[in-house]
C-alpha positions as CSV (number, residue, x, y, z in Angstrom):
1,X,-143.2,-20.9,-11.1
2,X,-142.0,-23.5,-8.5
3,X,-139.0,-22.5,-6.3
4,X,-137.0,-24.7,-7.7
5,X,-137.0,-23.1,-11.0
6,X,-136.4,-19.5,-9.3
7,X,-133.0,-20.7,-7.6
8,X,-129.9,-20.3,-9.6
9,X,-127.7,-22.4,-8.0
10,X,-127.7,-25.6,-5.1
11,X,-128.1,-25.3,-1.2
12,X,-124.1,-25.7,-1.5
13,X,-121.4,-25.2,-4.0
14,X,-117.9,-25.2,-2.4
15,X,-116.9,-28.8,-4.5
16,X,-118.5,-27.2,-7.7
17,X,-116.3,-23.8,-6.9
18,X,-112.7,-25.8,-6.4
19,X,-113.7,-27.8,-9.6
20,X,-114.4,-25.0,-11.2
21,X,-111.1,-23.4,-10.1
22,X,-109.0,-26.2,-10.9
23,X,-111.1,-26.7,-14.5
24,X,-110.3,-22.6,-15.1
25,X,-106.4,-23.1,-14.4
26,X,-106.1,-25.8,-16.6
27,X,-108.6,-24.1,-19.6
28,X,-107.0,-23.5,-22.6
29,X,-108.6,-20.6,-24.8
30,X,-111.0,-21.8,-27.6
31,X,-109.7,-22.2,-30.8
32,X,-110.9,-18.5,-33.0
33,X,-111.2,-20.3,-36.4
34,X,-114.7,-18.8,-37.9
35,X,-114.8,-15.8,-38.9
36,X,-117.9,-13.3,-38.8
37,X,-118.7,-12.2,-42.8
38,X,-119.7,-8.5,-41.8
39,X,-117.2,-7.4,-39.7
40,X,-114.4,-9.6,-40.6
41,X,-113.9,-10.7,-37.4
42,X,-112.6,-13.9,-35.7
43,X,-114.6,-15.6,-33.1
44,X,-115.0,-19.7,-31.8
45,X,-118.1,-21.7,-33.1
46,X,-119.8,-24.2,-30.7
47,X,-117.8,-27.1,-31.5
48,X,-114.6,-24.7,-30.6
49,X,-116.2,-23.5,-27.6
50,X,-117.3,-27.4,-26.4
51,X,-113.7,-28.0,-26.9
52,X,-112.1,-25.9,-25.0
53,X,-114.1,-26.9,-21.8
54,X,-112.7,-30.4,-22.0
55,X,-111.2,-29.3,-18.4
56,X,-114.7,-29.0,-16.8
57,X,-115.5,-32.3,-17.8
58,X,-112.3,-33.5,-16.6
59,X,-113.0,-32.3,-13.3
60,X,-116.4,-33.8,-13.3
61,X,-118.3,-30.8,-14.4
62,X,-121.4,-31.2,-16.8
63,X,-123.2,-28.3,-18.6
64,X,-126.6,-28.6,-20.4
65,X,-128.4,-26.2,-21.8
66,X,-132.1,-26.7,-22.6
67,X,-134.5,-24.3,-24.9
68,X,-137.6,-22.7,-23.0
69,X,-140.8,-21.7,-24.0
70,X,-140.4,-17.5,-24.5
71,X,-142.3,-14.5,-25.5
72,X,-142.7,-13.7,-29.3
73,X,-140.0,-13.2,-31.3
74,X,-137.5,-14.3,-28.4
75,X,-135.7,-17.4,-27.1
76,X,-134.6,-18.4,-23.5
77,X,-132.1,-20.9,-23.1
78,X,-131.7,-22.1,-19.8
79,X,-127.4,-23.3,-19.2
80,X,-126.6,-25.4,-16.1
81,X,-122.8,-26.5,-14.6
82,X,-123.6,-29.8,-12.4
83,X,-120.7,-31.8,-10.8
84,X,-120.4,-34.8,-9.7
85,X,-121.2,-33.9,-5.9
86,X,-124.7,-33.0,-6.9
87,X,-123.8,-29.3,-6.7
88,X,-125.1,-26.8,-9.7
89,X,-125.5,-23.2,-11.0
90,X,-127.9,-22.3,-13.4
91,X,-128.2,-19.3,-15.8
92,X,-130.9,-18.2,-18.0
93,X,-130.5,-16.1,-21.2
94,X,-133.0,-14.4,-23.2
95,X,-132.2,-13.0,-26.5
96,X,-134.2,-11.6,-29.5
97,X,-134.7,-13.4,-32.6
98,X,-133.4,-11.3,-35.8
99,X,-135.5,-13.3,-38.5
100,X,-138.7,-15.3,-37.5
101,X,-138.1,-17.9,-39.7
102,X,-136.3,-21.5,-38.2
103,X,-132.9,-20.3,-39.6
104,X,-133.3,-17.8,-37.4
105,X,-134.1,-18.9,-34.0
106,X,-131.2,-22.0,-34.7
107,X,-129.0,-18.9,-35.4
108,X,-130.1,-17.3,-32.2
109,X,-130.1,-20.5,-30.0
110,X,-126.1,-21.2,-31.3
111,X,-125.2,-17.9,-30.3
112,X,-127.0,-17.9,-26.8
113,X,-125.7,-21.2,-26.6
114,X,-121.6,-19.8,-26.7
115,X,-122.5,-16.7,-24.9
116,X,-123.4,-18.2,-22.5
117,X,-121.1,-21.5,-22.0
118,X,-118.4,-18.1,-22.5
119,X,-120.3,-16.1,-19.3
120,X,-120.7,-19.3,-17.0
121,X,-117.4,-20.5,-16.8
122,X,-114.8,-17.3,-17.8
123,X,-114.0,-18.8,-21.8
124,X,-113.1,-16.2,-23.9
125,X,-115.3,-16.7,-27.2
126,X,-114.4,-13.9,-29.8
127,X,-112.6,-11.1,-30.7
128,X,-115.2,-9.1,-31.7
129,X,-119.6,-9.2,-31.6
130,X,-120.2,-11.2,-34.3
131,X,-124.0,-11.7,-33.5
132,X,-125.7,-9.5,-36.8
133,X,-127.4,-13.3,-37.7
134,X,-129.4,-13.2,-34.4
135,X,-130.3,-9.5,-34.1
136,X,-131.1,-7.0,-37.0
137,X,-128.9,-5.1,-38.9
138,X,-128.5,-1.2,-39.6
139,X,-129.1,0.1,-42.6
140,X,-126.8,2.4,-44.1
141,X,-127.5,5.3,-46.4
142,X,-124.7,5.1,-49.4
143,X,-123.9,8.5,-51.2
144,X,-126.2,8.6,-53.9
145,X,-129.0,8.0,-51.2
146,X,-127.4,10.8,-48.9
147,X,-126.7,13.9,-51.6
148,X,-129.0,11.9,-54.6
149,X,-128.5,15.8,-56.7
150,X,-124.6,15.4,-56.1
151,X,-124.9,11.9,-57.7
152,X,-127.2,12.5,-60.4
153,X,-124.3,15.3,-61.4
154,X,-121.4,13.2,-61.0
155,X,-122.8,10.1,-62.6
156,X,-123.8,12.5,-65.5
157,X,-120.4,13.6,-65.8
158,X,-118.5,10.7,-65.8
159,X,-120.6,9.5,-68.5
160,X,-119.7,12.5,-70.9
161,X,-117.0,11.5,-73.8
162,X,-113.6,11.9,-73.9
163,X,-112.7,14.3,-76.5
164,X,-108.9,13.6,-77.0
165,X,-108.3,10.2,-74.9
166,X,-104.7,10.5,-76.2
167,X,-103.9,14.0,-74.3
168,X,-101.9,13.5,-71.5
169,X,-103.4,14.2,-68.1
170,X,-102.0,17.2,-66.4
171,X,-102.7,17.9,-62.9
172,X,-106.1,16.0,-61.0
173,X,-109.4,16.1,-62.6
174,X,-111.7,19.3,-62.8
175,X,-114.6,19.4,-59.9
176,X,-117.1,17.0,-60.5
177,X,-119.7,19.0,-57.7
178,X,-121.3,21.7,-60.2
179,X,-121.0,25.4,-59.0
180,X,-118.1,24.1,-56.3
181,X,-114.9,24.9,-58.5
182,X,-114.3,28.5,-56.8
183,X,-113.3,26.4,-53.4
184,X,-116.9,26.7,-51.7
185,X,-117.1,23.1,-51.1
186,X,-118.1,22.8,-47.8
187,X,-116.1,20.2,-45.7
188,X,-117.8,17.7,-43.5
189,X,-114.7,16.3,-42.0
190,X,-112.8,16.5,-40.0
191,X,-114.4,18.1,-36.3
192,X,-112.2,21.1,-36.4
193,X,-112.9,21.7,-40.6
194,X,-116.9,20.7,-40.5
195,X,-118.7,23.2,-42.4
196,X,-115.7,25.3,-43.9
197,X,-115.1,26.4,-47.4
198,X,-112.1,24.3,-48.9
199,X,-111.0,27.9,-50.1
200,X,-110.7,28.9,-46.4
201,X,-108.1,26.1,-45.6
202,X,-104.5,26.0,-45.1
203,X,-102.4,24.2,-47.3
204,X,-101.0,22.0,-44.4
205,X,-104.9,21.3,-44.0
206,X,-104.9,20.5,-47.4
207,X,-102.0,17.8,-47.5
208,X,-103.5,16.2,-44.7
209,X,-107.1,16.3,-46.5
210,X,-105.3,14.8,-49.5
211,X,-103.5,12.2,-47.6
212,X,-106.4,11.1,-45.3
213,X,-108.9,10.5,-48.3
214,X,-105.8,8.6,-50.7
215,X,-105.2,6.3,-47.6
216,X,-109.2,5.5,-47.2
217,X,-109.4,4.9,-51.1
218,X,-106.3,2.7,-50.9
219,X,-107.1,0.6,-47.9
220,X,-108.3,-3.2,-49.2
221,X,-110.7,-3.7,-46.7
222,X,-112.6,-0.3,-48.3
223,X,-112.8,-1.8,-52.1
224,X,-116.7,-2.4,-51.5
225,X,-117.4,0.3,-49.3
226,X,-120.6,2.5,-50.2
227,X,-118.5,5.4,-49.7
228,X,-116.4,5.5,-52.3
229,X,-117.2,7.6,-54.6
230,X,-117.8,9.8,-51.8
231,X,-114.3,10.0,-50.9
232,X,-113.5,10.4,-54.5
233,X,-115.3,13.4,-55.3
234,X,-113.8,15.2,-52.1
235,X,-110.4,14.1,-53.1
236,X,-110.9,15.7,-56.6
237,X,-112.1,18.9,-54.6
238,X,-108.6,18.6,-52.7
239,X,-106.8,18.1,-55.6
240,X,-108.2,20.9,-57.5
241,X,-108.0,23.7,-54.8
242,X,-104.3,22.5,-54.1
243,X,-103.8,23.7,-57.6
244,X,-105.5,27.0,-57.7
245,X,-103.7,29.6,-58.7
246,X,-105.1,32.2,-56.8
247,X,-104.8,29.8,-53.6
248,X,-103.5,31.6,-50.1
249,X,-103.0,30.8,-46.5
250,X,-105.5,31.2,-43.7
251,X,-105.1,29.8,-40.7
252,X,-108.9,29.0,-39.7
253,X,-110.1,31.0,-36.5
């Protein structure tokens, strides 16, 4: 590797600094107008971002930003501010490639590519990491995978008939856990309840249990969630030690 390609910036940079001063003071944030489809989050695309730096270019400041030859499974981009005066910085940015397939390095290059326009001259990109197309994403175990015996039970049970669908409804469902309807489900929520019988509860602990979990089923952006019929089942375990007659206070030690 020459020496040239080891420096990051020219011999001098004071013109490129005040440029990049007067460019910054006059940069107006970039437009967040796309939105990321996991996280629901807003962030600026390239076009936004390019935008946005009209300033630089105004004050005779050029970036370009070339590809380079990488390891496996990676690219390298290499970004570069030049101004008129001959003066430059240079960064390079290596990122891993989430799918080796070409949709997935242009994915990674696009997002190196506002990363790092963002990291050379102070733009503001995003609200939020929106980079799951360049990098792989967690899995996450839904409740069936998690407690499969609980689901097998409560799937069986919400396929048995109705025997009078005209009887009013009195009062929340019965238990849908087997062998949980004398209040020994165990809670896993919140810190200070984890791995307490529900029977062992307060009744303040209770309303908040009940209020927390309605709140969580109710919320739009939790229609699709995985775990909702979690949430469910532990409400109906609420709901049916609120009504227990032989229910009493305990404050838990």
């Amino acid at each position: 590797m020459s020496d040239f390609e080891c420096q990051r910036q020219s011999g001098e940079i004071d013109q490129l600094m005040a440029a990049m001063n007067r460019a910054q003071l006059a940069m107006v944030p970039a437009k967040k107008d796309a939105t990321n489809p996991f996280f629901h989050s807003k962030y600026a695309d390239l076009p936004a971002v390019w935008d946005a730096l009209h300033s630089f270019r105004v004050e005779g400041i050029v970036a370009t930003q070339s590809p380079m030859e990488g390891p496996d499974g990676y690219i390298v981009l290499e970004t570069q501010l030049t101004h008129t005066s001959g003066q430059w910085l240079r960064s390079r940015l290596k990122m891993r490639v989430g799918k080796d397939d070409p949709q997935g390095y242009g994915s990674a290059i696009t997002y190196a590519r506002r990363y790092a326009l963002g990291a050379m001259t102070g733009l503001v990109t995003e609200e939020d990491d929106d980079g799951n197309a360049a990098s792989p994403q967690p899995t996450t175990k839904n409740f069936a995978q998690k407690f499969p015996e609980q689901a097998k039970a409560i799937d069986a049970k919400l396929k048995e008939p109705v025997v009078n669908p005209s009887a009013p409804i009195v009062g929340p469902p019965p238990s849908l856990l087997p062998g949980l309807e004398d209040g020994s489900y165990t809670l896993i929520f919140p810190k200070e309840l984890k791995g307490r019988r529900i029977g062992d509860v307060t009744d303040v602990q209770l309303t908040w249990l009940a209020k927390y979990y309605n709140e969580k089923l109710s919320a739009p952006a939790n229609a699709q969630s995985p775990y909702r019929q979690e949430w469910e089942a532990i409400l109906k375990e609420v709901w049916a030690e609120q009504l227990r007659p032989s229910r009493f206070n305990q404050v838990p030690a």
